[in-house]
Residue frames as a rotation matrix with the C-alpha (Angstrom) as fourth column:
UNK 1
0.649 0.616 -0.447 26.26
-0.104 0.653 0.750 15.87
0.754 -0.440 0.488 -4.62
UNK 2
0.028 -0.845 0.534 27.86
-0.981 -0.126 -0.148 15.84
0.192 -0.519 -0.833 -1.24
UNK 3
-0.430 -0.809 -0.402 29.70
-0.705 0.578 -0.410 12.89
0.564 0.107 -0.819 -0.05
UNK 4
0.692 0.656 -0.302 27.67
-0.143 0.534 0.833 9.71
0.707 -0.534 0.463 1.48
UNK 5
0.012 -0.553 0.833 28.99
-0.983 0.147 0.112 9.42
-0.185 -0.820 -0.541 5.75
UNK 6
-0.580 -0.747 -0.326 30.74
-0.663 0.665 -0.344 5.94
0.473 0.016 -0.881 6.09
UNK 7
0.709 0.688 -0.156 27.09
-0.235 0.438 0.867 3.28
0.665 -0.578 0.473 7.08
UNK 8
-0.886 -0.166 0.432 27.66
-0.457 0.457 -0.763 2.00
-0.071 -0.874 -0.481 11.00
UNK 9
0.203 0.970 -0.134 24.79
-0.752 0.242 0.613 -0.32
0.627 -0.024 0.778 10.41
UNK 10
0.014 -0.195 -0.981 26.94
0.371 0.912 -0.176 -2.85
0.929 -0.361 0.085 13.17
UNK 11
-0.957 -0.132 0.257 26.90
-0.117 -0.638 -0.761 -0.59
0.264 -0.759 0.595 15.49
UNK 12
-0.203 0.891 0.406 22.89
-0.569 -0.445 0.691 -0.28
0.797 -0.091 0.598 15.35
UNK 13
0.528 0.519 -0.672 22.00
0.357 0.582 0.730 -3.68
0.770 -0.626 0.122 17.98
UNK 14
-0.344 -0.526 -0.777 24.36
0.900 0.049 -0.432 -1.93
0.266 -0.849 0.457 20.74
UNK 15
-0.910 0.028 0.415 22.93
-0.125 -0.970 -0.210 1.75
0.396 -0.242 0.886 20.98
UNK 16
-0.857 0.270 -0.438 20.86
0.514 0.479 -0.711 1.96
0.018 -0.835 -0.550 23.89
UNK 17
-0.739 0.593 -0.320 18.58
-0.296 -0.713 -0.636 4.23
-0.605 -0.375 0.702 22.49
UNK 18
-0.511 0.697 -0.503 17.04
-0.625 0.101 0.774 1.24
0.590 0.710 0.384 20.71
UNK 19
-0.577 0.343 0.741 14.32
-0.752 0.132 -0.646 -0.04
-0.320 -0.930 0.182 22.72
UNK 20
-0.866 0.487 -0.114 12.31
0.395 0.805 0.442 -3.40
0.307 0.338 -0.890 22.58
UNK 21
-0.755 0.536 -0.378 9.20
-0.597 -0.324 0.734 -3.73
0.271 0.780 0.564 22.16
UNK 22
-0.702 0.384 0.600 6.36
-0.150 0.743 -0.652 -6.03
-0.696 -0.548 -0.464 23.24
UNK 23
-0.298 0.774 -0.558 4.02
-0.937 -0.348 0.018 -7.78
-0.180 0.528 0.830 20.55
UNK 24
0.028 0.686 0.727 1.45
-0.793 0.458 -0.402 -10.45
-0.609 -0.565 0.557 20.49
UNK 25
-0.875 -0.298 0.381 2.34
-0.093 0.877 0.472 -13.76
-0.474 0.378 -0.795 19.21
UNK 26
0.305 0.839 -0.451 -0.67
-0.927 0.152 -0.344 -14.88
-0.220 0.523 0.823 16.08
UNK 27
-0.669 -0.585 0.458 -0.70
-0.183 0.727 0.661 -18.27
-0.720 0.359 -0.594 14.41
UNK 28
0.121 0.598 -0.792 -2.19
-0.990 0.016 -0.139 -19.20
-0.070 0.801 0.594 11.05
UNK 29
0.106 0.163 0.981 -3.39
-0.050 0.986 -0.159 -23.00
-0.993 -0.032 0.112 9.78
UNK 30
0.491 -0.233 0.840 -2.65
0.862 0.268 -0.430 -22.08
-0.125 0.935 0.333 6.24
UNK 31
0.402 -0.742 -0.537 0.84
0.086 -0.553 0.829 -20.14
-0.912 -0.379 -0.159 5.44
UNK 32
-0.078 -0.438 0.896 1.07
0.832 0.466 0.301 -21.14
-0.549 0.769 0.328 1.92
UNK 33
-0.163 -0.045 0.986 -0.01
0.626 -0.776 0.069 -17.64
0.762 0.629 0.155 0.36
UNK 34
-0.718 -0.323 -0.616 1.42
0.659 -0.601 -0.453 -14.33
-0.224 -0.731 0.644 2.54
UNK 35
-0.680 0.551 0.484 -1.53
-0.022 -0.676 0.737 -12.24
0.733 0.490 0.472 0.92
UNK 36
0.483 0.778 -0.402 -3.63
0.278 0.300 0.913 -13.72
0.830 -0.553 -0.071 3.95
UNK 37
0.244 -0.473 0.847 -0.68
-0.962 -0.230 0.149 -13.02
0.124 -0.851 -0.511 6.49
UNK 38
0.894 0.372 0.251 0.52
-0.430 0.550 0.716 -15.59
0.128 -0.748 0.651 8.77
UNK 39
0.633 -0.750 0.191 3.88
0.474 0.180 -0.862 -15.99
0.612 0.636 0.470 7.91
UNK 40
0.515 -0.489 -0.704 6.91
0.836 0.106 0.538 -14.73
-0.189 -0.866 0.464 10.46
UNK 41
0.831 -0.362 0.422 8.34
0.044 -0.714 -0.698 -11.17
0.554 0.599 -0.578 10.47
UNK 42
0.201 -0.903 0.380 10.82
-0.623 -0.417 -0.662 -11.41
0.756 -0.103 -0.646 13.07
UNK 43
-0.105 -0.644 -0.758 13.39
-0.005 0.762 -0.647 -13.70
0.994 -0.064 -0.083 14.73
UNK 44
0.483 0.381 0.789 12.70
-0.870 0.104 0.482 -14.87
0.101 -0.919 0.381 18.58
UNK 45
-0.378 -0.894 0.241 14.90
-0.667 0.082 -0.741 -16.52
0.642 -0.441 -0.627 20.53
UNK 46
-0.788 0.614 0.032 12.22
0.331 0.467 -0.820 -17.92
-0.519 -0.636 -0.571 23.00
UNK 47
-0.516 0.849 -0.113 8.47
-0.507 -0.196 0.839 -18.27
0.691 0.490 0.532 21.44
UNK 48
-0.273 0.592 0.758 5.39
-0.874 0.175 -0.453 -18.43
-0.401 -0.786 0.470 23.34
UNK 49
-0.955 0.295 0.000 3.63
0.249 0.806 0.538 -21.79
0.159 0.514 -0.843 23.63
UNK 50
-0.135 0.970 0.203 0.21
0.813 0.225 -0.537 -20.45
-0.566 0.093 -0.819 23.55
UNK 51
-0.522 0.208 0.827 -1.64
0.570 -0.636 0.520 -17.75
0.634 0.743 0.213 20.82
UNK 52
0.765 0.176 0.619 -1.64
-0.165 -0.876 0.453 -13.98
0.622 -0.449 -0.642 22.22
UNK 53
0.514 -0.787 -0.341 1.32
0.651 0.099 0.753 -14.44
-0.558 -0.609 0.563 24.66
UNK 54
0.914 -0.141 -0.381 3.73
-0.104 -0.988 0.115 -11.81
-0.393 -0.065 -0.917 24.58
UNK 55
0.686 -0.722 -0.094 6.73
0.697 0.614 0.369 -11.78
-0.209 -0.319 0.925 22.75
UNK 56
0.570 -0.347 -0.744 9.57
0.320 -0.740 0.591 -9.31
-0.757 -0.575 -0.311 23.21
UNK 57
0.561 -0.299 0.772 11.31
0.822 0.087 -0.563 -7.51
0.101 0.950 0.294 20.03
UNK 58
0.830 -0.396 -0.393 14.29
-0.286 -0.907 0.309 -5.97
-0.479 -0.144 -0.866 20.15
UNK 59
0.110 -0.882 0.458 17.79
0.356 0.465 0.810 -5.24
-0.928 0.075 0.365 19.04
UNK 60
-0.846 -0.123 -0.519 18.11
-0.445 -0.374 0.814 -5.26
-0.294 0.919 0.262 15.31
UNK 61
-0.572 0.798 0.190 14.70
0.805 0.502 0.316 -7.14
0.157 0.334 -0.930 14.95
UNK 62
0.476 0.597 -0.645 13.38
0.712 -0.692 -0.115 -3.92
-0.516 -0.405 -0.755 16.57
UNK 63
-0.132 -0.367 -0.921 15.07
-0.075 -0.922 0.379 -1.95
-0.988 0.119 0.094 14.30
UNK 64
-0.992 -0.128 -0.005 14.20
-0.048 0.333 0.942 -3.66
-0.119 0.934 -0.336 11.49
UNK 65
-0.581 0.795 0.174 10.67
0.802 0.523 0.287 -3.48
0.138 0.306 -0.942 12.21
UNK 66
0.390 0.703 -0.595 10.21
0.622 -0.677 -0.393 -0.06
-0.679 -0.217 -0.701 13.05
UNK 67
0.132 -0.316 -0.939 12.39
-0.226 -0.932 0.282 1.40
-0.965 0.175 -0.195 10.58
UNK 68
-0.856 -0.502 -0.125 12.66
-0.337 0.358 0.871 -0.81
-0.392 0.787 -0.476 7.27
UNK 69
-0.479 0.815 0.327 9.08
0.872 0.485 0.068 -2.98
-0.103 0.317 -0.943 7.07
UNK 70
0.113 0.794 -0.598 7.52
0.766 -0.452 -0.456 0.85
-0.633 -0.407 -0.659 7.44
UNK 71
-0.559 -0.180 0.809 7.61
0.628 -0.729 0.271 3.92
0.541 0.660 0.521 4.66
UNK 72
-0.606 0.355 -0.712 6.63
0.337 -0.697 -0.634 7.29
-0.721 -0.623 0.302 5.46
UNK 73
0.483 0.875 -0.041 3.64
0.444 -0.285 -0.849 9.02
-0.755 0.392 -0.526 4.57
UNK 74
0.085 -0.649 -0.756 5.81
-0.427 -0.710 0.560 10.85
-0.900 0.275 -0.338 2.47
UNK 75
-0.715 -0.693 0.087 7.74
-0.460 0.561 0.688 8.47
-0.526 0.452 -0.720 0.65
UNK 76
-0.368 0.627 0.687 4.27
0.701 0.672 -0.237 6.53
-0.610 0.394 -0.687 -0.17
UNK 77
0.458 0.777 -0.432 2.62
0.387 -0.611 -0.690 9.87
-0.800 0.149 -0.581 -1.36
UNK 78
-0.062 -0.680 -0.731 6.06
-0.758 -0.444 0.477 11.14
-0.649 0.583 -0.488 -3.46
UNK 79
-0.709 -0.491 0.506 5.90
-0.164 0.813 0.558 8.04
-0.686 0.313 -0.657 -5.12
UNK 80
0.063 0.986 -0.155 2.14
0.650 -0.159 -0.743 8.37
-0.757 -0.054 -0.651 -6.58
UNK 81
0.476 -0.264 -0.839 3.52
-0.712 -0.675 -0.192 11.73
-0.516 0.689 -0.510 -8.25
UNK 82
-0.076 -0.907 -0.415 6.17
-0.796 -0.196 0.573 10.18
-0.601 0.373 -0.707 -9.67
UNK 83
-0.924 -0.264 0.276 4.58
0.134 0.453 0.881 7.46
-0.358 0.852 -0.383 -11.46
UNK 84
-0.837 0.515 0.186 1.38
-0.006 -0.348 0.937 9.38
0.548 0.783 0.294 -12.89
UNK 85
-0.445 0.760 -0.474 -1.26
0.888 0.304 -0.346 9.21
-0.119 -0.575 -0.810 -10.47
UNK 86
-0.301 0.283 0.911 -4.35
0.387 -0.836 0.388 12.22
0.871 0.470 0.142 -11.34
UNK 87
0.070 0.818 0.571 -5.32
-0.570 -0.437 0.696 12.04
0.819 -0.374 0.435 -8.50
UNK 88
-0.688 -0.414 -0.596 -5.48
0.018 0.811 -0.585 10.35
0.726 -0.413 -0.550 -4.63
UNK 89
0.043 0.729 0.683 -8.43
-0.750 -0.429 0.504 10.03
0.660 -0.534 0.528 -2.22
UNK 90
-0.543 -0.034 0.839 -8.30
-0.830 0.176 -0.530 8.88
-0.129 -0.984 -0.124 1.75
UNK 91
0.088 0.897 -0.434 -10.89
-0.268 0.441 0.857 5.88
0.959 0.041 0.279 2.08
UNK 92
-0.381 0.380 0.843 -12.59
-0.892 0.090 -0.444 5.87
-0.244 -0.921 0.304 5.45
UNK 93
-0.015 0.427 -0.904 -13.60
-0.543 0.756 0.366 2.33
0.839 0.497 0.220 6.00
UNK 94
0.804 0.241 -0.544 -14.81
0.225 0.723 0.653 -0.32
0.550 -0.648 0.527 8.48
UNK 95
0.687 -0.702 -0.189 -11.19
0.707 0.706 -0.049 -0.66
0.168 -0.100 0.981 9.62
UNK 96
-0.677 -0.729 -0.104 -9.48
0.721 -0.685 0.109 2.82
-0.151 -0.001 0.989 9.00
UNK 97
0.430 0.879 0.206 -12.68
0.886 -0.455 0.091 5.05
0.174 0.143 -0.974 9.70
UNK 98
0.796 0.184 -0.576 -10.46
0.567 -0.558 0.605 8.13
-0.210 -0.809 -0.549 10.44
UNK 99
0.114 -0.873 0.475 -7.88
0.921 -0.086 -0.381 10.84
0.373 0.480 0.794 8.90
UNK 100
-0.053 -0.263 -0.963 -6.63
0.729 -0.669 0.142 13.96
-0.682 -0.695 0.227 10.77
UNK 101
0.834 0.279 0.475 -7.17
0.537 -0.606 -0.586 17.24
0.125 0.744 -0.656 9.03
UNK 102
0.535 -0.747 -0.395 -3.55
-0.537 -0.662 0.523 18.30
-0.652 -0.068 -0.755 10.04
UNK 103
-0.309 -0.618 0.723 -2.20
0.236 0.687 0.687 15.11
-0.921 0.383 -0.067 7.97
UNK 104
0.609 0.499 0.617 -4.52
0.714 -0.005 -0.700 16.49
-0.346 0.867 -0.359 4.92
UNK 105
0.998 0.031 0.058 -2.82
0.064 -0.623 -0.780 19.32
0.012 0.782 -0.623 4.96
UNK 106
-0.209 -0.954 -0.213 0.78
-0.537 -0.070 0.841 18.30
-0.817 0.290 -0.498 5.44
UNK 107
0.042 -0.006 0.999 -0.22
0.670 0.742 -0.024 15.55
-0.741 0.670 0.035 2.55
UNK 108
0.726 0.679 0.111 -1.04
0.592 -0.535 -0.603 18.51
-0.350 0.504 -0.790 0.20
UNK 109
0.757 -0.638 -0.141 2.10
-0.600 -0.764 0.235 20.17
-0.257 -0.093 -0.962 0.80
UNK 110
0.043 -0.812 0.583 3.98
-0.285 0.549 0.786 17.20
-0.958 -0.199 -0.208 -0.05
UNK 111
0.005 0.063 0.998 2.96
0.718 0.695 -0.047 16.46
-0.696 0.717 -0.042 -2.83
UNK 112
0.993 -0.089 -0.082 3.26
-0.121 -0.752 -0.648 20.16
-0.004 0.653 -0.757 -4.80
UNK 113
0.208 -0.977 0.051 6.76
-0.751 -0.126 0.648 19.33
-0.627 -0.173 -0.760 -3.82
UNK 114
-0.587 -0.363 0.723 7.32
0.234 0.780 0.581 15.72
-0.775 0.510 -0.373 -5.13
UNK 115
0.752 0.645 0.132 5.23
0.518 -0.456 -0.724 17.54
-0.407 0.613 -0.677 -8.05
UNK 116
0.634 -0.684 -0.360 8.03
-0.773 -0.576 -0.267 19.95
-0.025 0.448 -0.894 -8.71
UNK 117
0.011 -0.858 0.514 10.80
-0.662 0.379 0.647 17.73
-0.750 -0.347 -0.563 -7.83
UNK 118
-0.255 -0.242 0.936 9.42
0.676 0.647 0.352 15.09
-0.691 0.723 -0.002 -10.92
UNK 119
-0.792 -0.025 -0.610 8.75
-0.317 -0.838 0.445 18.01
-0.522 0.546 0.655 -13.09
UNK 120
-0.176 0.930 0.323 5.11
0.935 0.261 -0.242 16.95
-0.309 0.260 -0.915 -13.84
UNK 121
-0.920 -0.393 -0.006 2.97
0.391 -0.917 0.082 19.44
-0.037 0.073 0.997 -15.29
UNK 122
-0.154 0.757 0.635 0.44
-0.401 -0.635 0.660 19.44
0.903 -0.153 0.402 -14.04
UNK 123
-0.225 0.429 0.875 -0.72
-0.974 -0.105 -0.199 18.81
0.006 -0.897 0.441 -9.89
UNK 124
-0.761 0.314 -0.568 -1.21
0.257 0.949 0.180 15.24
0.596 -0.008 -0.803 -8.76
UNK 125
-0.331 0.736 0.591 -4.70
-0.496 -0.668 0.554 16.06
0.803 -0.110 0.586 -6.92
UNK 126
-0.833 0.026 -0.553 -5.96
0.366 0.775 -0.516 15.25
0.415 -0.632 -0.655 -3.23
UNK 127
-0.187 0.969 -0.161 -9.05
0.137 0.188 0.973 14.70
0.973 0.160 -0.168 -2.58
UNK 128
-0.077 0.378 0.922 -10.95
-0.940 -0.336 0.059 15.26
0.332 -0.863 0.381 0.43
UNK 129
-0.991 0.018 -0.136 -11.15
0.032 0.994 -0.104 11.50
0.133 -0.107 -0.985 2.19
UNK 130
-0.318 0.918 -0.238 -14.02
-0.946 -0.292 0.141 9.76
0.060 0.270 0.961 1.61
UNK 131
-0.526 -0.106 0.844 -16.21
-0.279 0.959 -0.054 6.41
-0.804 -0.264 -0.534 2.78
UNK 132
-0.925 -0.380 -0.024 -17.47
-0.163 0.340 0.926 3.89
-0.344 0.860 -0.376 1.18
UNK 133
0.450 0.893 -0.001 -20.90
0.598 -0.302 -0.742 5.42
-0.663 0.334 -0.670 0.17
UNK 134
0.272 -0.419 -0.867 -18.96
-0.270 -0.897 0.349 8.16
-0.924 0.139 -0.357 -1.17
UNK 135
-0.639 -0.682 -0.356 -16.78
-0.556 0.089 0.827 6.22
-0.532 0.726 -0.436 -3.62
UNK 136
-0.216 0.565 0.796 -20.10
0.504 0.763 -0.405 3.55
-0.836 0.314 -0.449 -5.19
UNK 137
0.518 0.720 -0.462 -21.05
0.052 -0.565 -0.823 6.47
-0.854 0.402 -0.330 -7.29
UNK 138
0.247 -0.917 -0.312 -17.30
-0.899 -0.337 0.279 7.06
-0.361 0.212 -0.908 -8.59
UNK 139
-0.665 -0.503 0.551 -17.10
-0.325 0.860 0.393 3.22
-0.672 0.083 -0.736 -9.28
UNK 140
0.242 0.782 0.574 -20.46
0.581 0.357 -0.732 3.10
-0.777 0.511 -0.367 -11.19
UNK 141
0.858 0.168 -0.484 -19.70
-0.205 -0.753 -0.625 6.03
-0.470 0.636 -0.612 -13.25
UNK 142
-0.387 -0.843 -0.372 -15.86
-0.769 0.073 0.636 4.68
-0.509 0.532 -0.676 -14.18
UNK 143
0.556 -0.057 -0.829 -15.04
-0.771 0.337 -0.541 2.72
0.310 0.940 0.143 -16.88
UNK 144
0.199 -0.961 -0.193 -12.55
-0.118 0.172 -0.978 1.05
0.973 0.218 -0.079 -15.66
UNK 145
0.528 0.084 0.845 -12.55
-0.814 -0.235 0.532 0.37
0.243 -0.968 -0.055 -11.61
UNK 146
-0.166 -0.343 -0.925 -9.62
0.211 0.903 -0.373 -2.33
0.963 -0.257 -0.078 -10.05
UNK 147
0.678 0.406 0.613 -10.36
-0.595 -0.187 0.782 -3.68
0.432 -0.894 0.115 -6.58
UNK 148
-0.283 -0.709 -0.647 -6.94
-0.457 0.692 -0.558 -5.25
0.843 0.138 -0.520 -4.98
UNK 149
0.768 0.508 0.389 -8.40
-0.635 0.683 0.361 -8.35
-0.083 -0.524 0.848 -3.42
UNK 150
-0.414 -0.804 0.427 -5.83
-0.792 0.549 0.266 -10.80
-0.448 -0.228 -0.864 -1.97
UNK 151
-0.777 -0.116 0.619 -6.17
0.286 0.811 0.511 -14.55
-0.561 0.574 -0.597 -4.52
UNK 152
0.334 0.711 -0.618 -7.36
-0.012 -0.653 -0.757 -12.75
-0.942 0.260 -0.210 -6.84
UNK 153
0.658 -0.309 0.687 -6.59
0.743 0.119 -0.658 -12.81
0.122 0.944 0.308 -10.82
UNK 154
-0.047 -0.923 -0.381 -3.33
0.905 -0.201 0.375 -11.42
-0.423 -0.327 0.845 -11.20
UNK 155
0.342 0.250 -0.906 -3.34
-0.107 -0.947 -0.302 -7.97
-0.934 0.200 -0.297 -12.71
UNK 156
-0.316 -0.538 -0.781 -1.33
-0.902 -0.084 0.423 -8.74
-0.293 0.839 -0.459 -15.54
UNK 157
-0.791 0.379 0.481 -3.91
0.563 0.758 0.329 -11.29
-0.241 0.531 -0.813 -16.91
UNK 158
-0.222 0.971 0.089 -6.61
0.777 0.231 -0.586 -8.95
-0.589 -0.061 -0.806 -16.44
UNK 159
-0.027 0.022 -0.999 -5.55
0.014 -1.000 -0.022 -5.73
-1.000 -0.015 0.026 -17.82
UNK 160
-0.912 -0.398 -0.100 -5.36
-0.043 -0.148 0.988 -6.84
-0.408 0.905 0.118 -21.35
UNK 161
-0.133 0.985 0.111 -9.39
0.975 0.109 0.195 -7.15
0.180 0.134 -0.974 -21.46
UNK 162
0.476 0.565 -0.674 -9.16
0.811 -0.578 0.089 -3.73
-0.339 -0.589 -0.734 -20.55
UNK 163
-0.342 -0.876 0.341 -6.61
0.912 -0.221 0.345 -2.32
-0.227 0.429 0.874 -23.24
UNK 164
-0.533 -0.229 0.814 -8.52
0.746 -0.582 0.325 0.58
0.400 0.781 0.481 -24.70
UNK 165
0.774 0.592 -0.227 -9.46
0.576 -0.507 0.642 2.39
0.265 -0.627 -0.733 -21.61
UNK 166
0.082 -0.642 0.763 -7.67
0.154 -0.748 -0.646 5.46
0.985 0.170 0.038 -21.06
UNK 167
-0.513 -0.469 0.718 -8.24
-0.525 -0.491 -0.696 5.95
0.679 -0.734 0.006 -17.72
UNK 168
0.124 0.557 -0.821 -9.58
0.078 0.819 0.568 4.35
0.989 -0.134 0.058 -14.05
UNK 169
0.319 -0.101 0.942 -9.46
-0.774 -0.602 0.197 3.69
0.548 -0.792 -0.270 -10.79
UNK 170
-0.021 -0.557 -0.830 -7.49
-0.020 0.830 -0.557 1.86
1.000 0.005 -0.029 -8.35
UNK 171
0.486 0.344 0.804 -9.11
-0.830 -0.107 0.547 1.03
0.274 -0.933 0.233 -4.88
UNK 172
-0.555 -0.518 -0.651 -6.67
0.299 0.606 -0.737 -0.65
0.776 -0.604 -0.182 -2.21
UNK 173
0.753 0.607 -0.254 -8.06
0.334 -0.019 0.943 -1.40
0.568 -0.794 -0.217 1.28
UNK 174
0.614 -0.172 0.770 -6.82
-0.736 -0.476 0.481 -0.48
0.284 -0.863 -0.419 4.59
UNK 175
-0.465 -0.885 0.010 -4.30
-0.765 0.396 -0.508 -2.20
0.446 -0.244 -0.861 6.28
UNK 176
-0.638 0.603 0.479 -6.44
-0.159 0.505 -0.848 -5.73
-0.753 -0.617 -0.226 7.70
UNK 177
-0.835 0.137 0.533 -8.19
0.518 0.521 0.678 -5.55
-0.184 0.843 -0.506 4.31
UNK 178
-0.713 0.685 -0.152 -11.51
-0.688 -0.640 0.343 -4.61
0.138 0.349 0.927 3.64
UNK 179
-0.336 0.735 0.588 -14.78
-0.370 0.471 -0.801 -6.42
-0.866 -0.487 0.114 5.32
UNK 180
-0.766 0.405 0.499 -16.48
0.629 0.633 0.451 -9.02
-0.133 0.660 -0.740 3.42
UNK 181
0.451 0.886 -0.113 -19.66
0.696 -0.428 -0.576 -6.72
-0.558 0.181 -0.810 3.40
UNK 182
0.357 -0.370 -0.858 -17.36
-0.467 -0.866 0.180 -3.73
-0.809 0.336 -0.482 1.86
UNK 183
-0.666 -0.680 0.306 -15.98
-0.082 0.475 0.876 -6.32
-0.741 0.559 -0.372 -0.53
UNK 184
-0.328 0.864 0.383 -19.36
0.879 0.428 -0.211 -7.21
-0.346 0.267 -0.900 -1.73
UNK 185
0.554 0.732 -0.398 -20.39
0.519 -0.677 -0.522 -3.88
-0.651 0.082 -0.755 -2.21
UNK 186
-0.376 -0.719 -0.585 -17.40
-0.221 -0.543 0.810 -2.73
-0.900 0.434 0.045 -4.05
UNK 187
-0.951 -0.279 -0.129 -17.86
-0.228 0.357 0.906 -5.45
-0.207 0.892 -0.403 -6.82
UNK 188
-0.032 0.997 -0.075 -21.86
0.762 -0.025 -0.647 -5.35
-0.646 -0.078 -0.759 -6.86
UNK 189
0.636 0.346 -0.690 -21.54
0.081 -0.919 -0.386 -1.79
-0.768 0.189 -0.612 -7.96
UNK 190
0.988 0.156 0.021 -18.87
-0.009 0.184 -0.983 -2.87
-0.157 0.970 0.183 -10.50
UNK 191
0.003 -0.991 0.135 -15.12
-0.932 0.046 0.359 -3.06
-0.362 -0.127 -0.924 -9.26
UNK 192
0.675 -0.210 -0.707 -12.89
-0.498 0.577 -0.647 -5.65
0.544 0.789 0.285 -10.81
UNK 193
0.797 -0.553 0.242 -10.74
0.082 0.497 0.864 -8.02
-0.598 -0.669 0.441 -8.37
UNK 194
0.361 -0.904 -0.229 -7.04
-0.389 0.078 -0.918 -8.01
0.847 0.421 -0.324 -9.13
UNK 195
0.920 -0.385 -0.071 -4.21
0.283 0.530 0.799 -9.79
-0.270 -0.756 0.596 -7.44
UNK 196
0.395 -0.908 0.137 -0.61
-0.680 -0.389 -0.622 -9.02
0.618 0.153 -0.771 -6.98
UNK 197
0.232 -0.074 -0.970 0.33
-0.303 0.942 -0.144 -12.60
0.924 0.327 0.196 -6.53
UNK 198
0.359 0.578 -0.733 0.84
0.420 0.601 0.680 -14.37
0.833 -0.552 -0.027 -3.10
UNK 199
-0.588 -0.806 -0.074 2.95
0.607 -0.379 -0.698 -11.95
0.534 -0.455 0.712 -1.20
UNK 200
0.331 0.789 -0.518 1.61
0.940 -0.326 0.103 -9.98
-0.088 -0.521 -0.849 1.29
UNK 201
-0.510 -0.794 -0.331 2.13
0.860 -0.458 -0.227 -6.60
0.028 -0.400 0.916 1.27
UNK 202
-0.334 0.688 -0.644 1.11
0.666 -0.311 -0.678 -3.55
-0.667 -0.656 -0.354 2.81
UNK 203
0.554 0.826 -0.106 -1.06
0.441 -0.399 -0.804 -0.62
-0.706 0.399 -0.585 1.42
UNK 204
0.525 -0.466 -0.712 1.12
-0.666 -0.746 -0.003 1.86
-0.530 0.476 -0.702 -0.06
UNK 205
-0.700 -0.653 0.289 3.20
-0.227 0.587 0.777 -1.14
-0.677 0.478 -0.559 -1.48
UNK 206
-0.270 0.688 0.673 0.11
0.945 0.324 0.048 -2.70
-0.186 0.649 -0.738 -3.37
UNK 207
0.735 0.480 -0.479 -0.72
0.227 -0.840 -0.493 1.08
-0.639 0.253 -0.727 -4.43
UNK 208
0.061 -0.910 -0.409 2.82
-0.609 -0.359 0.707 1.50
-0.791 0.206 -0.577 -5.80
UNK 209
-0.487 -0.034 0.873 2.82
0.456 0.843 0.287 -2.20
-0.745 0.537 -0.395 -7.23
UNK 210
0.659 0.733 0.168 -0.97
0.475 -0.232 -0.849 -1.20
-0.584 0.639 -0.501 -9.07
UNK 211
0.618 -0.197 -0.761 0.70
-0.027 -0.973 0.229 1.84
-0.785 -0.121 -0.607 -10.40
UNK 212
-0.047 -0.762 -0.646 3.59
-0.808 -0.351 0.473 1.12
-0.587 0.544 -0.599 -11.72
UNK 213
-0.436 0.234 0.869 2.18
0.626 0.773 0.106 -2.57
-0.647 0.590 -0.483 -13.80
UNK 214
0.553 0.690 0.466 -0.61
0.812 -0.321 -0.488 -0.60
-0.187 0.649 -0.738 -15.26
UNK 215
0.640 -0.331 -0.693 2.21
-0.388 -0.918 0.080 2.21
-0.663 0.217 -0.716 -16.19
UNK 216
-0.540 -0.749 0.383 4.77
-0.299 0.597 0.744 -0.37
-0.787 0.287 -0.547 -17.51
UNK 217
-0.184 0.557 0.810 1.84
0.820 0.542 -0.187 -2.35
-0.543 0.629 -0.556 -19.42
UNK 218
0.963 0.252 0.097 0.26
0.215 -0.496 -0.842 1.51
-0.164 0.831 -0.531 -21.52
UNK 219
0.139 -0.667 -0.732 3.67
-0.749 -0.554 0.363 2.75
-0.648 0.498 -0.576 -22.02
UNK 220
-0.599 -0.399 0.695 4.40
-0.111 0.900 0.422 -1.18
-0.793 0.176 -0.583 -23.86
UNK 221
0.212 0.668 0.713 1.20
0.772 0.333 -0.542 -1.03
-0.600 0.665 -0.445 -25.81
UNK 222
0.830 0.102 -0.548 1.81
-0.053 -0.965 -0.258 2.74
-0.555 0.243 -0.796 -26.88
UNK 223
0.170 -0.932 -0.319 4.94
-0.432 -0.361 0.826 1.41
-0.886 -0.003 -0.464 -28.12
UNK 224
-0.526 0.152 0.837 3.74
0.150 0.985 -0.084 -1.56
-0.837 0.081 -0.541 -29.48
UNK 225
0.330 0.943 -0.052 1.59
0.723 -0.287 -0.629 0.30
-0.607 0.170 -0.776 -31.50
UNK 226
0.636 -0.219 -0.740 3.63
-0.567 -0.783 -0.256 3.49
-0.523 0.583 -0.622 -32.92
């Protein structure tokens, strides 16, 4: 393993090739549960006194929001392999109606890698992306279907009603959520609300979160058991 370079993370607010930012000021009337948003991500000196006014991010607040609050596709997709996922499919929705066929196939290529790299053996699989007509059929036909829905039952209350299913699915929305009408239709056709308790947090996190409870919780029972 070579040798880790000496961090200059004090150095980062003075290099001139970080640049601020401009972004729109929001305000919420109930802050008590970050799953909904409203809550403050970065520090301002001067705040607007009206909602939508501009306010200016920069410095280490601008480095902290474009490089730390954000994984790469990568990083979200390597992760997936690495804690058992069979599979991963795009959802085109209300909100995120749109996925580049050059990103399919760098996504494809990443993941035979982070495939070798955890020494799986067999292919975590990507799907073609698909809306949400596409997936009703896939949600009737499982056994087993979680929908993460912000104040929702926590996962880890619900999953023990659901011990002796072997497999399932695990549908996170788009970044902004999913549309009350898409919500409705999910759980009509037979999805299961879960929560991952009052924190907000973004897709790939709550995909990671899902993941690795409902890995933690069979590997416990499987133990529990032998």
């Amino acid at each position: 393993m070579s040798g880790l370079a000496t961090p200059c993370f004090g150095r980062l607010s003075t290099l001139r090739w970080i640049k601020g930012v401009d972004i729109r000021g929001f305000s919420s009337s109930d802050c008590s549960n970050q799953s909904r948003g409203g809550l403050p991500r970065f520090f301002s000196e001067q705040l607007p006194s009206s909602k939508g006014a501009v306010v200016r991010v920069q410095g280490d607040e601008f480095w902290h929001m474009t490089k730390v609050l954000r994984l790469t596709t990568n990083d979200r997709y390597c992760l997936m392999v690495e804690l058992g996922a069979h599979s991963v499919t795009p959802l085109l929705t209300e909100r995120s109606p749109s996925i580049s066929d050059n990103r399919v196939d760098r996504l494809q290529r990443v993941v035979l890698a982070a495939t070798k790299q955890s020494q799986r053996l067999h292919e975590m699989i990507l799907n073609p992306p698909l809306n949400i007509d596409g997936l009703l059929p896939l949600v009737s036909q499982s056994k087993l279907s979680f929908l993460a829905t912000a104040e929702a039952t926590p996962l880890v209350s619900t999953i023990a009603s659901y011990r002796n299913e072997a497999s399932g699915l695990i549908i996170v929305g788009p970044e902004g959520d999913f549309t009350a009408k898409e919500l409705d239709t999910l759980k009509e056709t037979g999805a299961i609300s879960v929560g991952l308790g009052p924190l907000r947090l973004r897709v790939e996190t709550a995909t990671i979160a899902l993941l690795a409870t409902l890995m933690l919780w069979s590997d416990s029972q499987q133990l529990a058991s032998s």
